[in-house]
C-alpha positions as semicolon CSV with decimal commas, in nm:
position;residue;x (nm);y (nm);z (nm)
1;X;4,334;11,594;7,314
2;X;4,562;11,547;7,640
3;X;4,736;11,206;7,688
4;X;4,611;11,051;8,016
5;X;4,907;11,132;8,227
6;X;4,857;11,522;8,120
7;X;4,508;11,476;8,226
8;X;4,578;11,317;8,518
9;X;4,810;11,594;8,627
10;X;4,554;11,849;8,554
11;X;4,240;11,713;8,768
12;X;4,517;11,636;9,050
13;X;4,597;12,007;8,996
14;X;4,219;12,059;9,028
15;X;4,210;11,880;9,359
16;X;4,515;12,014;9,537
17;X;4,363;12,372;9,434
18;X;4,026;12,270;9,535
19;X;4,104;12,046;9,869
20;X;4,481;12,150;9,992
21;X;4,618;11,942;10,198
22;X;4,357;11,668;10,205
23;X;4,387;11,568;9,813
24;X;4,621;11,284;9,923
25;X;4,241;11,170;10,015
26;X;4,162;11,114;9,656
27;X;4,324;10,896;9,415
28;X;4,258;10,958;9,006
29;X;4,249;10,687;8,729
30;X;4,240;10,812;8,380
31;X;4,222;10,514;8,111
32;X;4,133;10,712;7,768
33;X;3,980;11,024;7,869
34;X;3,761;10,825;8,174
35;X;3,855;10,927;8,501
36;X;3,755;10,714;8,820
37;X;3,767;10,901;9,130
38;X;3,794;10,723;9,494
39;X;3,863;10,848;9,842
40;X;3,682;11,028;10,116
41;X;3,548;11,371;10,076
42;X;3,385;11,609;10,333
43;X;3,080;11,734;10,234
44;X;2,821;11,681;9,939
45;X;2,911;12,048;9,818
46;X;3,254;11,938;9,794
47;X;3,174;11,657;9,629
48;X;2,946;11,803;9,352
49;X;3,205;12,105;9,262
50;X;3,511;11,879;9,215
51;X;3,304;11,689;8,993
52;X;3,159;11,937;8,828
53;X;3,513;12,148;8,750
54;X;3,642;11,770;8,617
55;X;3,333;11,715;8,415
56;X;3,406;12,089;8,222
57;X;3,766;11,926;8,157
58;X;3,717;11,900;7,765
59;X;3,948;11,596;7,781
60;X;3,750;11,442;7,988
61;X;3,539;11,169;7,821
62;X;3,332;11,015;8,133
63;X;3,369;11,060;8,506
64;X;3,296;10,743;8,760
65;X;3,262;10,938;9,133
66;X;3,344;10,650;9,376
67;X;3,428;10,867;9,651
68;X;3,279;10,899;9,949
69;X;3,132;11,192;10,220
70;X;3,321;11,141;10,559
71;X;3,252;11,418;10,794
72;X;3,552;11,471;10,977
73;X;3,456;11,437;11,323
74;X;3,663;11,569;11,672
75;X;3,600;11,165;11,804
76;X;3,321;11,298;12,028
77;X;2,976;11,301;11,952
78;X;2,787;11,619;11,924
79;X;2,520;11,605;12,197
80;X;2,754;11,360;12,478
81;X;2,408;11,318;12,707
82;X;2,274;11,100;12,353
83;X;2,495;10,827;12,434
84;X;2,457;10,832;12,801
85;X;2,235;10,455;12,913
86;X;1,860;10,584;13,093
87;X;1,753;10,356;13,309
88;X;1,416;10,353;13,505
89;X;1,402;10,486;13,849
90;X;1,441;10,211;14,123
């Protein structure tokens, strides 16, 4: 069985591999083979295979996802007219 440190190492391995440049996103906790993940993620499907590849960890006893789906947005909404005010005709 890995110490937590080694583990921890490994799932940030598992990240990096998995996200790039965004794992800084996510931080890791391991306390005894129980990992607690936080940070911001971009999709569901991301979400579900980094869990899943640190749940298949055999080192890893239990897995607490606290992290949570951001889209990553441009800072302008899809469909501008949306937002635009109607008013009625005068």
């Amino acid at each position: 069985m890995k110490s937590d440190a080694e583990l921890r190492i490994q799932i940030r391995d598992e990240i990096t591999a998995q996200l790039g440049s965004r794992a800084d996103d996510l931080d890791v906790q391991v306390l005894r083979g129980a990992v607690t993940l936080t940070g911001k993620l971009q999709s569901e499907g991301e979400k579900w295979t980094l869990c899943d590849a640190i749940n298949g960890m055999p080192s890893v006893t239990r897995l607490t996802d606290d992290t949570m789906v951001v889209a990553e947005t441009s800072g302008r909404l899809p469909n501008a007219d949306v937002a635009r005010p109607s008013f009625p005709p005068e």
